[in-house]
N, C-alpha and C positions, 0 to 999 in steps of 0.2 A: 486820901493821902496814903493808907494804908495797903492800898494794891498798888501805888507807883513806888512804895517804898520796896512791895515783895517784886515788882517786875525787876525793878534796879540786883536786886540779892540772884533773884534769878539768872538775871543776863550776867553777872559777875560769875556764878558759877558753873555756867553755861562758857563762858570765856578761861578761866580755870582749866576747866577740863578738858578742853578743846586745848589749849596748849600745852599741858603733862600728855597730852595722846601723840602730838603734833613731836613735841620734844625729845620724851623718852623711844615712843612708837620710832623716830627718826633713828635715835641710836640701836636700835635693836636691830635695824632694816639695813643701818648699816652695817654693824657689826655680822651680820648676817652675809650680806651678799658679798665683805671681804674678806671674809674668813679665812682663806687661803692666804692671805698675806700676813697673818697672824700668827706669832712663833709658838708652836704649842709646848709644853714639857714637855721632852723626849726623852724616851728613859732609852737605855742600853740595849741594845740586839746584836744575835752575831747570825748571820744569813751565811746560807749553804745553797751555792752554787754548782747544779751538776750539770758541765760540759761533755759529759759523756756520750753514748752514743745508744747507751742502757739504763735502764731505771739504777737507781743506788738506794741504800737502805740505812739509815744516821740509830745508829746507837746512843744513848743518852743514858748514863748512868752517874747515880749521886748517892750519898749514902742511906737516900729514905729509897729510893724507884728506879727503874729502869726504863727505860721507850724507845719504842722503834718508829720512825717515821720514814715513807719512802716518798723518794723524791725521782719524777719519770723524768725522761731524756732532756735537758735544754731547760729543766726547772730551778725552783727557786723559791726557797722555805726559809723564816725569818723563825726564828726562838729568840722569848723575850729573855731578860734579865733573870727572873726567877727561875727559869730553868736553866738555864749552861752557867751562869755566876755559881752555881753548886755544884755542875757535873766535877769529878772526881775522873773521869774517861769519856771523849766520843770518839765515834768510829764512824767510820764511811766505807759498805762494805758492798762489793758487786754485785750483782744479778746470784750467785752460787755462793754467796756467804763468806765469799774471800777478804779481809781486812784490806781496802785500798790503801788508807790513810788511819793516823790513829794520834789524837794529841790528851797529856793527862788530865792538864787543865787550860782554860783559856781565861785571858785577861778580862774584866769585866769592862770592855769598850766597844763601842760600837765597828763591827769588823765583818767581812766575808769571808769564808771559807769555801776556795774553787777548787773542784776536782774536776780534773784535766782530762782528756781522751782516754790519755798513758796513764791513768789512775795517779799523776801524781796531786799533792794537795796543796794549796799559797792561800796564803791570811794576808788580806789585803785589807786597807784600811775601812772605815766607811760600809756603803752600802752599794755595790757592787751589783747589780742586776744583769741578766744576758741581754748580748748586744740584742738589737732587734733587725 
């Protein structure tokens, strides 16, 4: 009586586990391969679009640091929130150090800033990428 009673507890646990593997395993597999359709928090960036024809050079200054990041011909540089939500000044300067464009501060929304052929510079909404 005593081993049909432990077969019975076994196959119960054996069934158990087999379905939290089946169940949860199912949502993770799911969740997994649709992730993409999944709205992630999206925090704040302001992307810097150079249409130019020459590398550019973005100044970032705040009142702890300063940075210089370049960005080559037809590129495209995303800063998150923590850095330009503080700048205090960016610049976008040409191949020779010439200030193309220059704004004091910028709104903490997600936005791009394109600099044009003609050095000039447009904050457009959103996330702006070059055409392809």
């Amino acid at each position: 009586m005593s081993d049909v009673r432990s077969r019975k507890w076994l196959g119960l646990i054996v069934l158990v586990v087999a379905l939290l593997v089946l169940c949860c395993g199912g949502s993770f597999f799911l969740v997994r391969s649709y992730q993409p359709f999944l709205e992630p928090e999206q925090e704040e960036a302001l992307y810097i679009r150079n249409d130019r024809a020459h590398e550019i050079t973005v100044r970032i200054v705040d009142a702890s640091m300063e940075s210089n990041t370049d960005i080559p011909p037809g590129g495209f540089q995303g800063f998150n929130e923590g850095i330009f939500c503080e700048a205090t000044l960016i610049e976008a300067q040409d191949e020779n150090g010439r200030v193309l464009a220059r704004v004091n501060s910028v709104a903490c929304t997600t936005q791009t800033w394109i600099i044009a052929e003609d050095g000039t510079a447009t904050f457009v909404p959103g996330r702006a990428e070059p055409p392809k």
